[in-house]
C-alpha positions in Angstrom: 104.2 6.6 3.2 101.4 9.0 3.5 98.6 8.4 0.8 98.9 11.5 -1.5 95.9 13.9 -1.9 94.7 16.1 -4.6 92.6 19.2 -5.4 90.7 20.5 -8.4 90.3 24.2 -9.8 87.1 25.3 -11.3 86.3 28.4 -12.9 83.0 31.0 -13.1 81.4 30.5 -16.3 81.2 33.3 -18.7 77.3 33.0 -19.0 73.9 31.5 -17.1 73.8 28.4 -19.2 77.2 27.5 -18.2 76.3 27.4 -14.7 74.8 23.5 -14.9 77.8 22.0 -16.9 79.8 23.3 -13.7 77.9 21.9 -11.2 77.6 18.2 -13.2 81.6 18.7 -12.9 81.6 19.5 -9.4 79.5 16.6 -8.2 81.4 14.3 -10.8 84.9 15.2 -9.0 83.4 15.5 -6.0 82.6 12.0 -5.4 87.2 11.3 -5.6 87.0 13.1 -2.2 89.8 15.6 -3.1 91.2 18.0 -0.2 89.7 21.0 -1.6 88.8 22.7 -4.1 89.5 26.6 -5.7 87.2 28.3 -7.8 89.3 31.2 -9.6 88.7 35.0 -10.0 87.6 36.9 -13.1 89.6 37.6 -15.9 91.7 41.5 -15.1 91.1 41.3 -11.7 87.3 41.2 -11.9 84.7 38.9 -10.9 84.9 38.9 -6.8 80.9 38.5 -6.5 81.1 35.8 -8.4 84.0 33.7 -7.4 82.5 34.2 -4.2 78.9 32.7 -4.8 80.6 29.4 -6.6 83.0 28.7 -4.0 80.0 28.9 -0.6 77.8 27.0 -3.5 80.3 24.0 -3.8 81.2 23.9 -0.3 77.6 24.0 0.7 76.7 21.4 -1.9 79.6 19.1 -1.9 81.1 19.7 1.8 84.3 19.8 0.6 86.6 22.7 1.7 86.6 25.5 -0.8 88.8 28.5 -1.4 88.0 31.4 -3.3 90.9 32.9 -5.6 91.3 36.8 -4.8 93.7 39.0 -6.8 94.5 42.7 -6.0 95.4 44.2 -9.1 92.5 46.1 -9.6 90.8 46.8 -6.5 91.7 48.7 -2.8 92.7 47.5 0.1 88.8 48.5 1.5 87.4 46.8 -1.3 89.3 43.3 -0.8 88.7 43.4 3.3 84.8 43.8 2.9 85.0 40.9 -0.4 87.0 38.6 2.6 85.4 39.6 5.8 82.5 38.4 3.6 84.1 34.8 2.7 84.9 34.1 6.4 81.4 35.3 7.6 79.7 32.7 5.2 82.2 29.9 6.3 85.0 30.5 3.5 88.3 29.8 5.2 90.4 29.2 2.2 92.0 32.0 -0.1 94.5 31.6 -2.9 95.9 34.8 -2.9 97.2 35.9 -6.3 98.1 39.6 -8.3 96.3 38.7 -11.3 96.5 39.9 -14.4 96.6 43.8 -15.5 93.5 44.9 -17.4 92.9 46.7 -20.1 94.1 50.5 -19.8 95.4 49.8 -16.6 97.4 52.5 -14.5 98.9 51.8 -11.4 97.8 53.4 -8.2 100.0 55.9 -6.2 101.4 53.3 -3.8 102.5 55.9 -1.0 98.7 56.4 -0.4 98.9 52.8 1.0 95.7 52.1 -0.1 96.3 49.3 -3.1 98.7 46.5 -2.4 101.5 46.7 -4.7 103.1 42.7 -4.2 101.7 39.6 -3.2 103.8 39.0 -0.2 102.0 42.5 1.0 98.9 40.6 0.5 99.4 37.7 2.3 100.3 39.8 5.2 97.0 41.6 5.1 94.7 39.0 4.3 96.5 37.0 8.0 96.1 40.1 9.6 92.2 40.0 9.1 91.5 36.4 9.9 93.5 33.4 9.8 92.6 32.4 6.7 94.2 29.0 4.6 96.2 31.0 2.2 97.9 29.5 -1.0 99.8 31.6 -3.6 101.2 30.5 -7.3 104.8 30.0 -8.0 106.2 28.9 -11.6 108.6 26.5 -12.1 109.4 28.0 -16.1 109.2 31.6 -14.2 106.7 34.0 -14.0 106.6 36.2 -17.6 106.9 39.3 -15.9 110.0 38.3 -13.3 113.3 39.2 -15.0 115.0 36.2 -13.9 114.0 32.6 -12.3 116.5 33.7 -9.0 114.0 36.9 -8.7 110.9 35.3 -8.7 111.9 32.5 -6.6 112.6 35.0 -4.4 109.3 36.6 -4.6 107.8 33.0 -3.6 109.7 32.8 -0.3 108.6 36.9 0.7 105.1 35.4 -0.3 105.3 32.0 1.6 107.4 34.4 5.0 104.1 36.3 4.6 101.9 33.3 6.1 101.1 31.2 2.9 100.7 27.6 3.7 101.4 26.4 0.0 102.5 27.2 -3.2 100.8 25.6 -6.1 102.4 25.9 -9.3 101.3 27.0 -12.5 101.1 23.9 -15.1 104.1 22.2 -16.8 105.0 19.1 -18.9 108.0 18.1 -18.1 108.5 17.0 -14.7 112.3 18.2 -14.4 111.4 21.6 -15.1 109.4 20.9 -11.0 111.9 19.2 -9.5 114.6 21.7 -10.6 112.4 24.3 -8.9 111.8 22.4 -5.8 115.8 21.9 -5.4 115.7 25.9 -6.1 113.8 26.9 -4.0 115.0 24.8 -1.0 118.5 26.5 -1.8 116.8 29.4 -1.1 115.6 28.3 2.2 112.1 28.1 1.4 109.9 25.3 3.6 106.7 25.9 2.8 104.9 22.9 0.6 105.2 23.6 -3.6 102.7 21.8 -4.8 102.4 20.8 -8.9 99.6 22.2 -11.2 98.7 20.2 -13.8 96.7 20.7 -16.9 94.8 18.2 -19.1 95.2 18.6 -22.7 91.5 18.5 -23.6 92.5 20.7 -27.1 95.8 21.4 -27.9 95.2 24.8 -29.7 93.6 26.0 -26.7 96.5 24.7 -24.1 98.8 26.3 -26.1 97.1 30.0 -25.6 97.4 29.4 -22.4 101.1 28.5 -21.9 101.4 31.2 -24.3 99.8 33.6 -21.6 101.4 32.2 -18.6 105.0 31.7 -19.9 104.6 27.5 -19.9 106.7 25.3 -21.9 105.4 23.4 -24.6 108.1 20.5 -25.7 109.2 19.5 -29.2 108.2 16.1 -28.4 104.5 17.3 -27.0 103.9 19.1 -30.4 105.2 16.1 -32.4 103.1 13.9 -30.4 99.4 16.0 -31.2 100.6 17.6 -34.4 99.2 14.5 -36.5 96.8 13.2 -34.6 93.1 13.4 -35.6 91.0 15.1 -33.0 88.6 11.8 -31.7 91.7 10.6 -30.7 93.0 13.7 -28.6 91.1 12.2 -25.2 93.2 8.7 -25.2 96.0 10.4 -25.5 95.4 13.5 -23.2 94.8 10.9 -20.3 98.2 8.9 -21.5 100.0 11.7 -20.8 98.5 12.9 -18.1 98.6 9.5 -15.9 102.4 9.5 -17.1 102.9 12.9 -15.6 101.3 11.7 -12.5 102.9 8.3 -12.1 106.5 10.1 -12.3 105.7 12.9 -9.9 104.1 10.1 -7.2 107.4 7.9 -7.7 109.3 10.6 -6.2 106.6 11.1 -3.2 105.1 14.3 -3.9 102.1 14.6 -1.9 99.7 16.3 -3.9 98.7 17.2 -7.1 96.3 20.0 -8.1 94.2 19.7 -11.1 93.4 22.3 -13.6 90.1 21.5 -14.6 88.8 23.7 -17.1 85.1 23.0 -16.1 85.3 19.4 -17.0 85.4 16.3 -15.0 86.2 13.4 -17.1 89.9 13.4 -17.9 90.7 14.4 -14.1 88.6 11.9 -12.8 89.7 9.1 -14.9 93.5 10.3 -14.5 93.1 10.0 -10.7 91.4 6.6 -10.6 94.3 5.0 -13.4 97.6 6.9 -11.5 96.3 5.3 -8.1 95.3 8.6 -6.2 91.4 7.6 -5.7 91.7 5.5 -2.4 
């Protein structure tokens, strides 16, 4: 069996001073040798300068294959083909290709102009009609929050990955059913293309639980129960507990790549991949 692989996600920092912490995180996880790594766009569909700069920066530094998120929400079909012909002449040959989320005040385009993308799928077929980029798009195995059913946005996956996306990685999840469930989903649906799992440390509780909040995750009874009493210096044992566990069960059943969700910090992702057996 085929060794699995793995990937980490980075974000821009807010300010200058965050700029270092990043890099030390980059250089920490760079040493696993992961198969790439994503560096994600700016919060309501800004940020494309700088998503940009980080991801040529860490592939220049590290040499390991980056990919720049890019989401269309908020900007023209002109705008994203200058922001990617830019990407691929600097050496950027990776693209995880997303909507993003709606900003403040936000009012949709007149479509019939054809000058704003209006789904993802739409997208992906733009993006491969410019170069032949390495696209990746998000799926969610507890559906997307703004799909009215799980059937519908399954079937928004398989328009995406028809498109020309080479993977789906998924948003994060705690329960490894809740994936495998998908996966069978998805494959009833005909889909082929690679669904990869995203998973999240738990670095602080209050803060992972905005985010599945946001992004329409689960959070289990038994996840609760099991930080709810905890005190906080003993949050990191625990987070990496969990997360090897997660890992351990999803490599039993040969999946063959796990994608990390970083936050900015290297130490629970690197020590998670050394103790599941994914570090080589």
């Amino acid at each position: 069996m085929t060794h699995p692989t793995f990937s980490f996600e980075m974000f821009p920092p807010k300010t200058e001073e965050g700029v270092a912490p990043l890099f030390n995180a980059v250089h920490e996880l760079a040493k696993l040798n992961p198969a790439f790594i994503t560096v994600t766009f700016g919060a309501g569909g800004t940020g494309a300068t700088g998503t940009g700069h980080l991801a040529l920066r860490i592939q220049k530094e590290t040499g390991i294959s980056t990919a720049a998120h890019l989401t269309y929400i908020n900007l023209s079909k002109h705008e994203l083909a200058e922001f990617t012909a830019g990407l691929w002449h600097n050496g950027i040959r990776r693209i995880v290709a997303l909507r993003g989320d709606f900003p403040p005040g936000w009012r949709a385009p007149d479509y019939t102009e054809g000058r704003h993308y209006r789904f993802t799928d739409e997208f992906v077929a733009g993006l491969r009609a410019q170069h032949d980029f390495d696209i990746s798009v998000g799926a969610y195995p507890e559906k997307h929050p703004d799909a009215p059913s799980l059937e519908t946005d399954i079937e928004a996956l398989k328009k995406k990955c028809t498109a020309g996306a080479k993977r789906a990685i998924t948003q994060f999840f705690f329960e490894n059913d809740s994936y495998f469930r998908f996966l069978d989903l998805a494959a009833k649906a005909g889909i082929t293309t690679p669904i990869l799992p995203g998973l999240l440390p738990i670095a602080n509780f209050q803060r992972m639980q905005v985010f599945a909040d946001k992004c329409g995750a689960k959070v289990p009874g038994w996840l609760v129960a099991r930080f709810e009493k905890l005190k906080e210096e003993d949050t990191p044992k625990l987070a990496l507990e969990l997360l090897v566990a997660q890992i351990r069960g999803l490599k039993a059943k040969s999946v063959p790549h796990f994608h990390f969700y970083t936050l900015n910090r290297a130490g629970l992702c690197r020590d998670a991949c050394r103790a599941a057996g994914l570090v080589v």
